[in-house]
Structures are given as structure tokens and as C-alpha cells.
N, C-alpha and C positions, 0 to 999 in steps of 0.2 A: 504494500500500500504506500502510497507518495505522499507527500507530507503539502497539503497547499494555503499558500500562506498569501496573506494580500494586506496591505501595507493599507487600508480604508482613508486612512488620516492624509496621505501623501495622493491617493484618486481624489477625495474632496478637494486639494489643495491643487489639484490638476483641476479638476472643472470648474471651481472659483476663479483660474486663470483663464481657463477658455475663456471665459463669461464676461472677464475683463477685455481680454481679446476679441468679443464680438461687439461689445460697446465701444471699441476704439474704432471699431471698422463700420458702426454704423453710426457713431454720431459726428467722425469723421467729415469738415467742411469740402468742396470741393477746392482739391489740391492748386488747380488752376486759377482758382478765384484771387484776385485781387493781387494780381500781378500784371504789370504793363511791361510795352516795348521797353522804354526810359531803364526799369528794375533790371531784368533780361539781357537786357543788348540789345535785343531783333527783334523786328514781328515775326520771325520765322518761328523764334525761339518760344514764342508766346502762343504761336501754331501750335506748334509742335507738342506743348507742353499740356495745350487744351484739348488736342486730339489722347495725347497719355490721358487727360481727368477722364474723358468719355469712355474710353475702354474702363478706364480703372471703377467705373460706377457701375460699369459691367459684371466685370470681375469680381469686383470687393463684394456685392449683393450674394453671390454665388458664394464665396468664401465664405461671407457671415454666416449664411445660413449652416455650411457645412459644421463650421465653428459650434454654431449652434448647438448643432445635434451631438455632438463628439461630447461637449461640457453637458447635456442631457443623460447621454447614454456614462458618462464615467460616474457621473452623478450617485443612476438605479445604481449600475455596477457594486459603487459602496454600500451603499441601501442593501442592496440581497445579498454581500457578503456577510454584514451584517449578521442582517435575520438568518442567514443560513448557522451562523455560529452561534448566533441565538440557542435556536432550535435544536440545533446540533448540542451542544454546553446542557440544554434540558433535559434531551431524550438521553443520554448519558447521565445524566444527576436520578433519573428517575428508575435507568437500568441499574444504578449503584444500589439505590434504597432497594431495591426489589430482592439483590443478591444478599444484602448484607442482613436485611430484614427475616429473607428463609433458611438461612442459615444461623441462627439463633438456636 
């Protein structure tokens, strides 16, 4: 039998990160905003840089949500290791009393 071990404190401390992680990607202003040719150098450079925000509002949308899900699912993860060692710590306490109780 293997021995499985999960660290719950250090998964919570993972999805509390994600979670930071997808508020930084969604309250995020556009990156292109309030920047001119004069700042930049160029209008190419101001192009250029607005054409990256448009993908990037693409992109970022997509990643949040992934983000999302991952700090969700580590979330349960800790949750039902948890209760599995719960459950597990009981049905053990219960087999103890059972053995120690008929052998009297």
C-alpha cells in the first residue's frame, strides 16, 4: 500500500494565488491606453502597441478564465483531501473501538 500525502495548506495557498492571478488579468486596464506618439517615439510604435492590447484582451479573457478554473479545481482538491482524511481518521477510530472493545 502507498502512502498518499497532500500538503492541503500549500493547494489552498496555490488557488488563493491563482485567484490573485485572475484578478490581475481581469481588472487589468488596457495596456495601450494612455500612451501617445510624443511617450513612444512613433505612431508606428503606438500601432503596434495597440494592435498587442487587442490581441492581449483576446488572450488575457481566455487565460482568466483558465486561471479560473485551475484556483477552483485546487480549491475542491483541498476540500476532498480533507474530508477524505476526515472520514478516513473516523472509520479507523471506530475500527479501533470495535477491536479493543471485543477483546475485553
Amino acid at each position: 500500500m502507498s502512502d498518499l500525502r497532500a500538503d492541503t495548506k500549500r493547494i489552498r495557498e496555490c488557488s488563493r494565488a491563482l485567484q490573485r492571478i485572475y484578478h490581475s488579468f481581469t481588472d487589468r486596464a488596457d495596456p495601450a491606453a494612455d500612451y501617445s506618439a510624443a511617450e513612444l517615439g512613433d505612431k508606428r510604435v503606438v500601432d503596434a502597441f495597440g494592435e498587442f492590447a487587442d490581441n492581449w484582451k483576446i488572450h488575457r479573457k481566455d487565460l482568466a478564465g483558465k486561471i479560473r478554473k485551475l484556483g477552483v479545481i485546487t480549491w475542491e482538491a483541498a476540500k476532498s483531501y480533507d474530508a477524505i482524511d476526515a472520514e478516513l481518521a473516523a472509520a479507523l477510530r471506530r475500527q479501533d473501538a470495535r477491536a479493543g472493545g471485543g477483546s475485553r
